[in-house]
C-alpha positions as CSV (number, residue, x, y, z in Angstrom):
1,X,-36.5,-1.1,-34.2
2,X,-36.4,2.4,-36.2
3,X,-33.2,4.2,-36.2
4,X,-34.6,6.9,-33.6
5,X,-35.5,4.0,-31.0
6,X,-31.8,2.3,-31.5
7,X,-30.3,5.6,-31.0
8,X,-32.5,6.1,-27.8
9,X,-32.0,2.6,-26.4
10,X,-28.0,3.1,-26.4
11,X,-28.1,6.1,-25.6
12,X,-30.3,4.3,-22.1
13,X,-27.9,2.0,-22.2
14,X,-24.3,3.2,-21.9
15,X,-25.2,6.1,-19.7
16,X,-22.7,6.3,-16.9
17,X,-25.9,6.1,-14.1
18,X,-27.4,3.0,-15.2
19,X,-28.3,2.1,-11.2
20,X,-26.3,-1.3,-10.9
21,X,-25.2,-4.3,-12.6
22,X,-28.6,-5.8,-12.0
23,X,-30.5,-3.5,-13.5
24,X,-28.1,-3.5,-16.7
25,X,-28.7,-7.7,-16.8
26,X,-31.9,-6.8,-16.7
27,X,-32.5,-4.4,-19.4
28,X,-30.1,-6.4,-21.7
29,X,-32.1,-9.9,-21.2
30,X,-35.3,-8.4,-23.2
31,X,-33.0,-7.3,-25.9
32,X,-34.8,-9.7,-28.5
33,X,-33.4,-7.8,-31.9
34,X,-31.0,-10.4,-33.6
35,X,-29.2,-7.2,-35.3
36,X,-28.2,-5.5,-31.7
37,X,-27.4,-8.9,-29.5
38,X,-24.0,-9.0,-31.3
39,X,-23.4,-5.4,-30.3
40,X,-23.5,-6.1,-26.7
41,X,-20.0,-7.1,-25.5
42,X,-19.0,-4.6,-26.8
43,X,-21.7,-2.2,-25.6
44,X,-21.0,-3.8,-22.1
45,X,-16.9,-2.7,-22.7
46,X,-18.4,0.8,-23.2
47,X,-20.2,1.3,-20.6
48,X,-17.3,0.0,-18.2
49,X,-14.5,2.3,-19.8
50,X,-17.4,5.5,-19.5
51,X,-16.3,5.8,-23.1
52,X,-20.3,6.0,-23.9
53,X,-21.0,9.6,-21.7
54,X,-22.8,12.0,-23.4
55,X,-21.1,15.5,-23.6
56,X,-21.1,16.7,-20.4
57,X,-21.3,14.0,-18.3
58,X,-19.1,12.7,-15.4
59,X,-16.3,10.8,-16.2
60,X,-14.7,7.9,-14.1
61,X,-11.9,9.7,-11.6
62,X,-8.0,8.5,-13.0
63,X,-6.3,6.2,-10.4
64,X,-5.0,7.2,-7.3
65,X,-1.5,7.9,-6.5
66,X,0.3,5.1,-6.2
67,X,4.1,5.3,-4.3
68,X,6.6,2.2,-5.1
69,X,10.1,1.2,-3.1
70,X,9.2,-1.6,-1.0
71,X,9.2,-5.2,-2.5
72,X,6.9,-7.0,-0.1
73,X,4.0,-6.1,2.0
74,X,3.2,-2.8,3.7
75,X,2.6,-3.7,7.1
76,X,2.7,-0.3,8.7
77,X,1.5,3.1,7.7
78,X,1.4,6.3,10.4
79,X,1.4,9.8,9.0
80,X,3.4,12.5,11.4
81,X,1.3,14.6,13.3
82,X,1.4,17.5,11.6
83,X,0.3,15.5,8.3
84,X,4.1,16.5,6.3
85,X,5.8,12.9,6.0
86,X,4.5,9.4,6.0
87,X,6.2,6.9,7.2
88,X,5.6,2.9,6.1
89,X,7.3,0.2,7.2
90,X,7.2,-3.3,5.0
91,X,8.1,-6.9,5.3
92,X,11.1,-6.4,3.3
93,X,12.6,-4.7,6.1
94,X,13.1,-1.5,4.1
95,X,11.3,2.1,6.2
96,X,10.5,5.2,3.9
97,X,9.7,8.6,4.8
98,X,7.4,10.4,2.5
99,X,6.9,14.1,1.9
100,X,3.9,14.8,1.7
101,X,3.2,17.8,-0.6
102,X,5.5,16.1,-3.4
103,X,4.7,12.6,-2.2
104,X,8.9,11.8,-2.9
105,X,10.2,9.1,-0.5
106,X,14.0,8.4,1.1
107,X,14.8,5.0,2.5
108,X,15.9,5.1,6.4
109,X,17.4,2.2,6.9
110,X,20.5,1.3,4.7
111,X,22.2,-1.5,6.2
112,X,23.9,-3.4,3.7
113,X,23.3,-6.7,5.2
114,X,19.7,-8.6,5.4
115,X,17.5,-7.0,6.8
116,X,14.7,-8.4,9.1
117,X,11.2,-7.6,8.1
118,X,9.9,-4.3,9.6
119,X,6.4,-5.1,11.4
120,X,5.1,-1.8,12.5
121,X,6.5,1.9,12.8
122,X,5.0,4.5,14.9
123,X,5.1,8.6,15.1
124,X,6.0,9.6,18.3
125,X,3.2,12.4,19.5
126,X,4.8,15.3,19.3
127,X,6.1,14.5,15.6
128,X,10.3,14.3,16.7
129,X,10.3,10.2,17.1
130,X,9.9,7.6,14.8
131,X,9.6,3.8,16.3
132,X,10.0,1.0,14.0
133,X,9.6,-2.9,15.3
134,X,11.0,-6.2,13.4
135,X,10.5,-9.4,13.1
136,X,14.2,-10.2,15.1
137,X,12.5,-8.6,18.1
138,X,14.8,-5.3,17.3
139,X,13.0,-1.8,18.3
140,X,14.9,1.0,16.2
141,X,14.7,4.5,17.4
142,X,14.7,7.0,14.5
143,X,14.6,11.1,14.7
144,X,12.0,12.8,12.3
145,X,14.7,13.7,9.8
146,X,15.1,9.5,9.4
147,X,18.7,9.5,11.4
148,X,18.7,6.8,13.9
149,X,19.2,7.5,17.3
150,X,19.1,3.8,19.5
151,X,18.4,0.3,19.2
152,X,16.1,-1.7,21.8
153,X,16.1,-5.3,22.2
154,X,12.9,-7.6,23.0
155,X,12.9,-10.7,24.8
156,X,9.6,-11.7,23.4
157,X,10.3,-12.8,19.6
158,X,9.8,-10.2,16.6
159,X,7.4,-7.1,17.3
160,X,4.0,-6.9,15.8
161,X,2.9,-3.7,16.8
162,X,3.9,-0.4,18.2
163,X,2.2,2.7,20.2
164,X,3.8,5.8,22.0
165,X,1.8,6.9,24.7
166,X,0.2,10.4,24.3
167,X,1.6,12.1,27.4
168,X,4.9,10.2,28.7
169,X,7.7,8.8,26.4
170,X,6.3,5.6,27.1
171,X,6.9,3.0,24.0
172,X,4.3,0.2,24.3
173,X,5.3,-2.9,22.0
174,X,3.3,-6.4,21.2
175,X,5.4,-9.5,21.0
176,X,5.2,-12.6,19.3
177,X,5.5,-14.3,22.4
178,X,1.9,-12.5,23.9
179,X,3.7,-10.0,25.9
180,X,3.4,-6.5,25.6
181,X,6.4,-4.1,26.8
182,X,6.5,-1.0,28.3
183,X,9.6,1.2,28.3
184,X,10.2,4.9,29.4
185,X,11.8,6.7,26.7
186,X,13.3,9.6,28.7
187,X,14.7,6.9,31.5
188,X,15.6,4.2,29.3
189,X,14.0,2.1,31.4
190,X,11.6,-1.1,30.5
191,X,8.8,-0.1,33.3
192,X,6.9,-3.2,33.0
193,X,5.8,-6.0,30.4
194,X,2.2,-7.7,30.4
195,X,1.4,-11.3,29.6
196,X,-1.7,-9.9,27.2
197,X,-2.1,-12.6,24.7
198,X,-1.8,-16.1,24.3
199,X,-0.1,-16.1,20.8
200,X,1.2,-13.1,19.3
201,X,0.3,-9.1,19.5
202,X,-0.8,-8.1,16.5
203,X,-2.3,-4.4,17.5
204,X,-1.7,-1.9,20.7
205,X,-3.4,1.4,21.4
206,X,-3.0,4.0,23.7
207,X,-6.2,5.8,24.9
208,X,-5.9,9.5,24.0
209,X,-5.5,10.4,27.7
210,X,-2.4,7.7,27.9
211,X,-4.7,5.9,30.8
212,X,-5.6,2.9,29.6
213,X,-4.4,0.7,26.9
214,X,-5.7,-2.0,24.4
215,X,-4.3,-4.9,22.8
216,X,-5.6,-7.6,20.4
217,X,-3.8,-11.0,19.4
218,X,-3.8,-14.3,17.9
219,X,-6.3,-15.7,20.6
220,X,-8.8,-13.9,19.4
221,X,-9.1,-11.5,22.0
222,X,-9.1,-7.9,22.8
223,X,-7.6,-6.7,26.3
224,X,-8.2,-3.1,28.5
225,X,-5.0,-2.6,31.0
226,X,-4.4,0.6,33.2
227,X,-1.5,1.8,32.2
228,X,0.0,3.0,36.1
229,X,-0.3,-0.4,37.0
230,X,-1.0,-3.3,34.4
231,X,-3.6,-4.6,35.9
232,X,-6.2,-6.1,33.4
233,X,-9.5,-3.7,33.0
234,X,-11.4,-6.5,30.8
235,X,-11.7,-8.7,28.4
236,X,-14.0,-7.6,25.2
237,X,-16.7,-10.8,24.3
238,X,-18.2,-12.0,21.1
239,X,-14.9,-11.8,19.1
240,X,-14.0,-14.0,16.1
241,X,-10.4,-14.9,14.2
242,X,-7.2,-13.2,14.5
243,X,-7.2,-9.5,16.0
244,X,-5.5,-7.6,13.5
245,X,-6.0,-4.2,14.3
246,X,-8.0,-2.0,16.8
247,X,-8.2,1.9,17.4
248,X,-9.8,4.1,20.0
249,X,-11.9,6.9,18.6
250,X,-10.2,11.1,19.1
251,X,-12.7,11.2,22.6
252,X,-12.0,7.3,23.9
253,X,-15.8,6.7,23.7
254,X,-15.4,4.1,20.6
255,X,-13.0,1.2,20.0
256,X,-13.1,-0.3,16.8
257,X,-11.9,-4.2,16.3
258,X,-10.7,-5.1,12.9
259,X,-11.0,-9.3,12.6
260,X,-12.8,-11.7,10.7
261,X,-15.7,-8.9,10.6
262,X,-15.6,-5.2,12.1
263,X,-17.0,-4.2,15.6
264,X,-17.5,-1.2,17.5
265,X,-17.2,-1.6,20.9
266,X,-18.5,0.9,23.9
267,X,-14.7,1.5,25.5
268,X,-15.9,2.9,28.4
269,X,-18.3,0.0,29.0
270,X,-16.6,-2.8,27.2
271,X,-20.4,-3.5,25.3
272,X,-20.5,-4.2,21.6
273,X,-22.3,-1.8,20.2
274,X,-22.4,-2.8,16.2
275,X,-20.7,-5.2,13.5
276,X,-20.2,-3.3,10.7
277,X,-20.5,-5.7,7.3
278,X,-19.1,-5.4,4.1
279,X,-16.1,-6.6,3.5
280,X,-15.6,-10.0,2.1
281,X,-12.7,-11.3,3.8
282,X,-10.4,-10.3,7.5
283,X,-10.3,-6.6,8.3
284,X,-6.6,-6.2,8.6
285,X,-6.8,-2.4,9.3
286,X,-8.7,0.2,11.0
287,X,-8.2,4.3,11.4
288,X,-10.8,7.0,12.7
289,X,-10.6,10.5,11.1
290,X,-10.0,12.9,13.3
291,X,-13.7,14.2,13.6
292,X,-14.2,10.8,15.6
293,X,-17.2,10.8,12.9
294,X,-15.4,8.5,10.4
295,X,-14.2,5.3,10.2
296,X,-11.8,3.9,7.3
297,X,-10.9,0.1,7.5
298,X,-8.5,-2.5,4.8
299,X,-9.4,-5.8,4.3
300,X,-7.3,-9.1,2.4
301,X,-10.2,-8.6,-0.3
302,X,-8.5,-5.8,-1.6
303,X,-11.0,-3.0,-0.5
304,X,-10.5,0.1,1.5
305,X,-14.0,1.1,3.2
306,X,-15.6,4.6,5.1
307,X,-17.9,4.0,7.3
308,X,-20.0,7.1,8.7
309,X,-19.5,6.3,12.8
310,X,-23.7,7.6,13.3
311,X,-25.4,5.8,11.0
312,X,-23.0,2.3,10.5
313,X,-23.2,2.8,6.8
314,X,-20.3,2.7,4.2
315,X,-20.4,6.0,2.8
316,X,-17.1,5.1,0.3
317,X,-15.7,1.7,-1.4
318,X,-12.5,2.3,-2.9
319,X,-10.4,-0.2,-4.9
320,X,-7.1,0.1,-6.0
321,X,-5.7,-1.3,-9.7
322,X,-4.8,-4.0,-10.1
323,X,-6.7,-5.3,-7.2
324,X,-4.4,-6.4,-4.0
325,X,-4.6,-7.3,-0.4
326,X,-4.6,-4.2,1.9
327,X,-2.5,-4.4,5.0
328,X,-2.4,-1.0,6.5
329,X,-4.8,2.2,6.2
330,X,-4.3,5.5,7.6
331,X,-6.1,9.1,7.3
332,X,-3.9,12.3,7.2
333,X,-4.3,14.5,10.3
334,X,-6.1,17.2,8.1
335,X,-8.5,14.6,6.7
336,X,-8.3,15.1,3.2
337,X,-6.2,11.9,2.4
338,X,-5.9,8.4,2.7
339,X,-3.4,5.7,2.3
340,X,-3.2,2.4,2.3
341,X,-0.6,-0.3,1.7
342,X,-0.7,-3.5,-0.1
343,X,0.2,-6.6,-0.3
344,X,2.8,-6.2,-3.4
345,X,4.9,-3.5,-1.6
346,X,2.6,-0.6,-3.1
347,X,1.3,2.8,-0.9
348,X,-1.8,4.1,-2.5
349,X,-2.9,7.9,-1.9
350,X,-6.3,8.8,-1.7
351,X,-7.4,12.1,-2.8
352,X,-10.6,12.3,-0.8
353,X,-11.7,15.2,-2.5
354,X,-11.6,13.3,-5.4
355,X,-12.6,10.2,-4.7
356,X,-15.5,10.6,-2.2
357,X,-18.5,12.9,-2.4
358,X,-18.5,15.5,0.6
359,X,-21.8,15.5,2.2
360,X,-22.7,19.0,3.6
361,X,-22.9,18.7,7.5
């Protein structure tokens, strides 16, 4: 090779759009010059870091955001309605409130004895509630401000999941047992409990018109009941592995099953409609935007994915650093962030105007 061609090939090289990893195998393997094969680890370490760029070009985006003060998994993430706080809820047992302009937490809880793991945690609809469910079967009522107000007892073992009802104070919660409890917030009344699952609850939704509700559990099943009554609307077919999360789309007309794969059910209907694939291991969690047009979902791989709704495609992959299990995702009401908890106690914030290309409508 002449100087000019080694300057051009690197220069092909470590550009930050070489297509993929296969095409940079392939251009490497008919690199026959004995003087540049001991240049390529290091070449390869360039081109990773982006330290190669020319002038000009993109560079890699910095890391998200990442919030600390829990010590074990996130389990539960729900943003208030009008997109200022964040609460998460962990296996530690500990509940923080975020602020969402400075992103600075306070803890909620600050018993001094040990606490049970907190499960889920849920924003009541018009922003002033703040449900959070443990492992001891205790429901904790807390106001906005993070004061508590009650505490509920289950009789069905610790609590899984939790979902205020868009209309009524009604507090649906999923049990270990299978059961899933309704109780009137204003009447402090327990109106009725279901026998949904045979195993545990791991996810309950409310339609957005508080008739109808779903539920998914340990028997791999996902469940439509009418709220009024509790009778059972169906059963949805073709599911696989542990239901671990489930969410109706803003208009009701999608529900979207987070399991050993991800499907998107007709809610109206009850037919599957799509698997979306992609992840590599259980979807653990699943959010819609509130468009209705976008789907974001968390997997144990370690990968948070957005899926346009129209055309089943991922439009987004994001990976935090160092790579962990994701437990819980959320969108902010406005759209423009994203969170998601891990497995290591860690809330990650997702700029989306940073981190995903906008695509004109």
């Amino acid at each position: 090779m002449t100087l000019a061609s080694d300057r051009a090939f690197f220069l092909r090289l470590m550009h930050p759009q070489v297509p993929d990893r296969t095409a940079w195998h392939s251009t490497i393997s008919r690199v026959k010059d004995a003087r540049i094969l001991p240049l390529l680890p290091l070449c390869s370490l360039i081109l990773m870091t982006g330290c190669g760029a020319p002038h000009g070009a993109p560079r890699p985006n910095p890391p998200p955001l990442t919030l600390e003060g829990h010590n074990d998994r996130v389990s539960s993430l729900c943003f208030s309605p009008d997109g200022t706080h964040l609460v998460s809820a962990s296996a530690d047992g500990t509940i923080r409130i975020w602020e969402t302009t400075k992103w600075t937490g306070k803890l909620v809880n600050r018993d001094n004895e040990q606490i049970p793991g907190a499960l889920t945690t849920a924003y009541s609809p018009d922003g002033s509630l703040i449900a959070a469910g443990r492992k001891d079967g205790v429901i904790k009522l807390y106001r906005a401000s993070g004061k508590e107000m009650t505490t509920y007892h289950t009789d069905g073992g610790g609590v899984r999941c939790l979902a205020f009802s868009p209309r009524e104070r009604l507090l649906a919660a999923g049990n270990e047992d299978g059961t899933v409890s309704l109780r009137n917030l204003q009447t402090d009344e327990l109106v009725r409990t279901l026998s949904a699952h045979k195993g545990a609850v791991w996810c309950v939704r409310f339609t957005a018109d508080g008739n109808s509700i779903a539920t998914g559990g340990c028997d791999q099943t996902v469940r439509l009941w009418e709220t009024a009554t509790g009778a059972k609307l169906r059963t949805l077919d073709g599911l696989t592995g542990l239901i671990r999360s489930i969410a109706y789309s803003p208009d009701d007309r999608v529900l979207a099953v987070g399991g050993s794969f991800l499907w998107l059910y007709d809610a109206t209907t009850g037919r599957k409609d799509a698997v979306l694939t992609g992840h590599a291991s259980d979807v653990t969690s699943v959010s819609f935007a509130a468009d209705g047009k976008t789907l974001v979902s968390g997997c144990l791989a370690g990968d948070v994915k957005i899926w346009d709704i129209a055309s089943r495609r991922v439009k987004a992959t994001l990976w935090g650093s160092p790579r962990e299990e994701v437990w819980a995702v959320a969108w902010s009401p406005n759209e423009e962030t994203l969170v998601s908890g891990t497995a290591r106690g860690k809330v990650v914030i997702w700029d989306l105007n940073r981190y995903v290309q906008r695509v004109p409508p």
